[in-house]
C-alpha positions, 0 to 999 in steps of 0.5 A: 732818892732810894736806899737800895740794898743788893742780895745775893741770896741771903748775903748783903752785897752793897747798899746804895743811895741812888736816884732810880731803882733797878729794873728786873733782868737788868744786867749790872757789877757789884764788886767786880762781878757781873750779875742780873737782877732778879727781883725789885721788892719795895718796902717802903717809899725809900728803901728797895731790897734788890735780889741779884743773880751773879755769875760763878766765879771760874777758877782754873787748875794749875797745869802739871807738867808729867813730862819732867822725870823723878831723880831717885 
């Protein structure tokens, strides 16, 4: 068992208690979000520092409606 923490960057993402370590360029969803591992660092036999790539969140513009005319 291997206590595996998840960075994005510099920000803890999750930590973990799980059987196996994951692999670089593994595709994975931390919080709903999906990412790639980028890099596995060991630190010592049971913790595992795991650097995560995720996906930029899109978010959409509401839609304006010019067609409707002003009152004055």
């Amino acid at each position: 068992m291997f206590v595996v923490y998840f960075f994005d960057n510099k920000n803890l993402l999750l930590s973990q208690l799980l059987k196996s370590v994951p692999a670089v360029g593994e595709d994975l969803t931390i919080k709903g979000r999906k990412g790639k591992v980028s890099s596995v660092n060991s630190i010592d036999e049971k913790n595992v520092h795991v650097q995560v790539a995720l996906e930029s969140v899109k978010k959409n513009a509401p839609i304006v409606d010019n067609s409707k005319k002003k009152k004055r």
